[in-house]
N, C-alpha and C positions, 0 to 999 in steps of 0.2 A: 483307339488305343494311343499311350503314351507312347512319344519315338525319343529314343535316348538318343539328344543332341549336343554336342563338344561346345562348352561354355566358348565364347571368346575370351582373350585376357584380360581383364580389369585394368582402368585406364590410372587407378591407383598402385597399381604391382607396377606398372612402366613408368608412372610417379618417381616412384621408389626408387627404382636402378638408376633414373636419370639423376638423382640427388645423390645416390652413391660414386656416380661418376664423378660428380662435379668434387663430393669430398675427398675423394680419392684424385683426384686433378692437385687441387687446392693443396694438400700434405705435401706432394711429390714437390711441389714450386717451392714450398717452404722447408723444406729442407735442404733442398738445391742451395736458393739463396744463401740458407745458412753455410750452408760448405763453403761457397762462393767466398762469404764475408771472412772466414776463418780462414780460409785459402789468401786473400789478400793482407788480413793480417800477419801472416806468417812469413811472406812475404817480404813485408818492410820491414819487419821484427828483425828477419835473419839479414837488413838491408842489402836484398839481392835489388840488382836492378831490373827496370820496368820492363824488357823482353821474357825474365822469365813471369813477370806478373800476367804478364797478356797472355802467356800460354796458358798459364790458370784459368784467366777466365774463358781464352777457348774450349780447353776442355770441356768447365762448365756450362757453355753454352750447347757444346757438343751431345753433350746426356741429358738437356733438356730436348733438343732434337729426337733424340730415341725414345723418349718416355713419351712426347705426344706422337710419335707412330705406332708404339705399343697401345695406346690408349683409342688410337684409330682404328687398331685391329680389335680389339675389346670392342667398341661400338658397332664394328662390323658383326663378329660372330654372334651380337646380343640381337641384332636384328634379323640376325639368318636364323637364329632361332626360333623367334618369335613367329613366321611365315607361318607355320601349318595353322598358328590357331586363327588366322583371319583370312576364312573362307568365306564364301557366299552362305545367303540366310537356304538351311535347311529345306530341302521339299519337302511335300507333308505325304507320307505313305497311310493309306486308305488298303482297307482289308475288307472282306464282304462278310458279315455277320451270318451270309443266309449260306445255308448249301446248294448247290448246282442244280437246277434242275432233272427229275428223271436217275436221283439217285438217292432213290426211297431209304434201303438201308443204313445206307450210309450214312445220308442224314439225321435217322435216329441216331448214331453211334455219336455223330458232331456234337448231335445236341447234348446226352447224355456226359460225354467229356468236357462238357463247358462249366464254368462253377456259375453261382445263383447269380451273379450280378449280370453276367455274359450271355445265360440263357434268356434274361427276361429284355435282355438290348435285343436280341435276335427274334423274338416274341414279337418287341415294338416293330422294325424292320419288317418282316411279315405283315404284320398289319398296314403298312405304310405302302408295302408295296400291293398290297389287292386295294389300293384307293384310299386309304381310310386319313384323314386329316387332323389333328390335332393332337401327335399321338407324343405320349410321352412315358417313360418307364418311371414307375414313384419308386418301388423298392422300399429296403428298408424297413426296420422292426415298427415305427408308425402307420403306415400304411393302409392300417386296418382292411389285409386281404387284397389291394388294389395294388398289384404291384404295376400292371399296365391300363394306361386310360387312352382311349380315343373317341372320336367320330366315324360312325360308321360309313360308307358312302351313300347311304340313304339318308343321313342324318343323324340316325340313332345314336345314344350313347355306350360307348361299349367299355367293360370293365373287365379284366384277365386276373387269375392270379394263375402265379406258376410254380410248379411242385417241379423239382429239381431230384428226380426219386430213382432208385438206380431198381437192379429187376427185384430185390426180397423186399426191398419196402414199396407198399402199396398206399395210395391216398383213400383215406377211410371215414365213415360218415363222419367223423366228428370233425375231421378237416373241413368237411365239405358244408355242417351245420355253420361255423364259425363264419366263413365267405357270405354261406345265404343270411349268415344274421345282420349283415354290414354291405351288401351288395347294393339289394334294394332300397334298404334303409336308409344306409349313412349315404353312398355312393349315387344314389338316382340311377341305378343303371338301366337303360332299355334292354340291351343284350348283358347277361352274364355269364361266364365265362370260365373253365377252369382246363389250363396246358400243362400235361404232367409227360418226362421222360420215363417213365412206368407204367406201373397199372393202375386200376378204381377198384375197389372191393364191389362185391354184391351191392350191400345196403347202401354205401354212398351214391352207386349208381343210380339206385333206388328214388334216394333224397334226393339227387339233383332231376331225376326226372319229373315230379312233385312238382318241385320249384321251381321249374325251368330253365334249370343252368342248366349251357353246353359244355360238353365233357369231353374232351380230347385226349384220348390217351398216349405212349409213344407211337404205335403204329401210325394213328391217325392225325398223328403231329406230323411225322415223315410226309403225309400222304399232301398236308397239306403245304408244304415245302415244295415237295418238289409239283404241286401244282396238278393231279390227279385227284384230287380231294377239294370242295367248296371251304371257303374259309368259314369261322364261327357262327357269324350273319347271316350263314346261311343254312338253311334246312331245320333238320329236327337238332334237337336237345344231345342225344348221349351218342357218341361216337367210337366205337371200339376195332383197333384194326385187326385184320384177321390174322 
């Protein structure tokens, strides 16, 4: 899963403020001056003498003193603020796809509550975990029925599609005709496969025993979770939990 991580700050945004300073420096000096220059004009104008000129330009030298320790404070606070967003690189949080073992019900319920892209990652994970190699979840209105592929640990190729069905809707021959017309065919499959969080009707049942897809329904999804049940490679064809 995606982990929501705090951007750092664009080294163009600190670009930015640092040319604001400098503009903002650069003004304050030229206005000064200009005081400065007016100030000493006025000065000889009113021909006072050079004591009180020199006090002018203390002053003015005095308020440029303050304007670079305000401007020092400014660069301080811009950098205290800046602190939170440069942290260290994010750790990666990892979540287990599968349910615990030894918690049959439960685990229908997990699975049932998962939507279709979650269900058929938890699908692969299962498979991956009773051995199987090369496993990858296709998904997807492409797919032609294959939402999960792997290697069996025998060898075998194995082919899954997953029915995402909650308890009124049931997967029914004509779901189950569509899979056997693209299993075999398009797919090469040695084992094939169909993982549904509901039930099979009758005649689908029927069909896949015919054809020899394995049929796992929810019960016998749970069962095979938490590890009380052989996975699809193994046994007969149609699986229904009690």
């Amino acid at each position: 899963m995606t982990v929501p991580v705090r951007r750092p700050r664009s080294a163009d945004r600190a670009a930015f403020s640092m040319r604001q300073t400098i503009l903002w420096f650069a003004l304050a000096g030229a206005v000064l001056c200009g005081c400065g220059l007016m100030l000493r004009s006025l000065v000889r104008a009113a021909g006072v003498g050079g004591a009180l000129g020199g006090v002018a330009l203390a002053g003015t030298l005095f308020a440029l003193l303050g304007l670079r320790r305000a401007g020092g404070r400014r660069r301080a606070a811009t950098n205290t603020g800046s602190i939170p967003y440069e942290t260290g690189l994010p750790q990666p949080v990892t979540e287990s796809a599968l349910p615990e073992a030894g918690e049959g019900r439960e685990a229908a319920r997990d699975f049932a509550a998962m939507d279709a892209e979650a269900f058929e990652l938890a699908v692969a994970a299962l498979c991956e975990r009773d051995g199987c190699t090369d496993v990858e979840a296709v998904g997807g209105s492409g797919d032609l029925g294959a939402d999960v592929r792997a290697v069996a640990p025998d060898g075998r190729r194995l082919v899954i599609q997953c029915k995402r069905y909650g308890p009124v809707n049931k997967v029914g021959s004509q779901d189950m005709q569509r899979f056997g017309g693209t299993c075999f065919a398009v797919h090469e499959a040695d084992i094939a496969a169909v993982v549904t969080t509901g039930e099979f009707t009758g005649p689908a049942a029927e069909y896949a025993e015919q054809c020899g897809i394995v049929c796992l329904d929810r019960a016998a999804l749970a069962a095979w979770a938490d590890g009380s049940s052989p996975a699809p490679w193994h046994g007969g064809t149609v699986r229904r939990g009690r």
